[in-house]
C-alpha positions, 0 to 999 in steps of 0.5 A, a space after each residue: 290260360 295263365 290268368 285263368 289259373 293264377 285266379 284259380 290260385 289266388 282264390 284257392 288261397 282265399 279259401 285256404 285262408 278263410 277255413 283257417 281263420 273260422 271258429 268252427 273246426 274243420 278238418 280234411 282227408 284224402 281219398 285215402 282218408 289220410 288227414 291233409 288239412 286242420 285249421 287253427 281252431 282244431 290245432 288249438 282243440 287237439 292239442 289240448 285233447 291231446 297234450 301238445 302241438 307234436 302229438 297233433 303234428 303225427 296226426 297228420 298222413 295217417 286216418 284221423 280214426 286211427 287216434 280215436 276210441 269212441 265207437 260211435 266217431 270210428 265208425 263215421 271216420 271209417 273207409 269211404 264216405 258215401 254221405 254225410 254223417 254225424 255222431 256225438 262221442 267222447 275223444 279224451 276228456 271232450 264230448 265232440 260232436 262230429 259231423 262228416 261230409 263227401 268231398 267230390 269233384 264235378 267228374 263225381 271223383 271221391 277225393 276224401 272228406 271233410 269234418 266239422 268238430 264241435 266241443 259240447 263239454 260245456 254244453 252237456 255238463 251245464 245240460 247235466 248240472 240243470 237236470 240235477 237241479 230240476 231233480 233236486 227241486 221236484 223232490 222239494 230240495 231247493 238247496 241245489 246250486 249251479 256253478 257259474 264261474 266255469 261257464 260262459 255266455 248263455 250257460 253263465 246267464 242261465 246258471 245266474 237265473 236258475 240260482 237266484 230262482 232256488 235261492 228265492 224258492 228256498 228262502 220262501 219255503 224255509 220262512 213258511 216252514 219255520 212260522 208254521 213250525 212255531 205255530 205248531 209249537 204254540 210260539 206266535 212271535 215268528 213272522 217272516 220279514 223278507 221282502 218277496 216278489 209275486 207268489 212269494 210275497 202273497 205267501 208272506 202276506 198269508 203266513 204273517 196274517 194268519 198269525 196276527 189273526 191267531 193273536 187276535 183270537 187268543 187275545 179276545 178269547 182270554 180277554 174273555 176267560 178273564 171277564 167270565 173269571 171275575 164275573 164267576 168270582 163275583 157270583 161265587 162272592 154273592 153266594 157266599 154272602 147269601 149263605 151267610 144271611 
């Protein structure tokens, strides 16, 4: 019997151990939903939410919905949990996503719960900066950047993709547009010389051809103003020598 509950010990701590090293954050309440139990990565979340490891410390034997305001996560943290649920709101300067679980022994004894809290800031503000950007553009406005330099991993690659995507969409247009503005004014000297990819680059083909081929039209028609001046000049000499005779 004492092996048996030496090895139940043992792999309890094994789990203690294991829920205090793992990157989610994880915290535990009692049947009371009194909170018992927060893992490292939710003592480094909370402290940072609010300010210090001895307001986490008071956090501790009263119902973690007591330190919050959203609605939407006091509802989900209130009373007894009869299944799992989950909601996202605000806590501090955070968005968190919360999901919450039953804990319940085999004998069907309700001992509390379990919650699992994600911090989406991150996520939601590069999902915002994003939807700004793709706004920005539809109404033909590629000047829109997104900060890369808070943002890490997926968000930083995404950021990078989406600026050298405006940049270059930016660049483009504004080349096209300066050449037609000169051709509207009567200036064929403005071509575009930046070097382009795809879509881009035959856009440059088009816009620079199309100048060379507006130089070649004016040339040929004044080179052909001009011949049909000499050759005006010459019969209006004839004539008058004509006239003379």
């Amino acid at each position: 019997a004492l092996g048996k509950l030496h090895h139940k010990l043992q792999a309890a701590q094994r789990m203690g151990f294991a829920l205090d090293n793992v990157s989610t954050v994880v915290t535990v309440s009692n049947e009371e939903n009194n909170l018992i139990y927060m893992n490292h990565a939710g003592r480094r979340l909370f402290e940072g939410i609010f300010k210090g490891a001895a307001a986490v410390d008071r956090l501790f034997g009263h119902p973690i919905m007591a330190s919050l305001e959203d609605p939407a996560l006091v509802e989900i943290t209130s009373g007894r949990l009869d299944k799992p649920r989950s909601a996202e709101g605000r806590v501090g300067d955070r968005i968190i996503r919360l999901s919450t679980n039953p804990v319940i022994d085999a004998r069907g004894v309700y001992l509390g719960r379990v919650c699992q809290w994600t911090d989406r800031t991150v996520e939601i503000n590069a999902e915002r900066e994003v939807a700004g950007m793709v706004e920005a553009a539809a109404a033909g406005d590629f000047s829109r950047r997104i900060d890369e330099s808070n943002k890490e991993g997926y968000f930083r690659t995404l950021a990078g993709d989406l600026n050298r995507l405006a940049e270059a969409s930016d660049n483009s247009l504004s080349d096209i547009v300066r050449v037609l503005n000169a051709l509207a004014q009567g200036d064929l000297t403005q071509t575009i010389e930046r070097d382009y990819q795809g879509t881009f680059a035959q856009l440059k083909h088009d816009a620079n051809a199309t100048v060379a081929q507006l130089k070649s039209i004016i040339t040929t028609i004044t080179e052909a103003t001009d011949a049909i001046n000499s050759a005006a000049k010459e019969i209006a000499a004839g004539n008058a020598d004509l006239s003379r005779r």
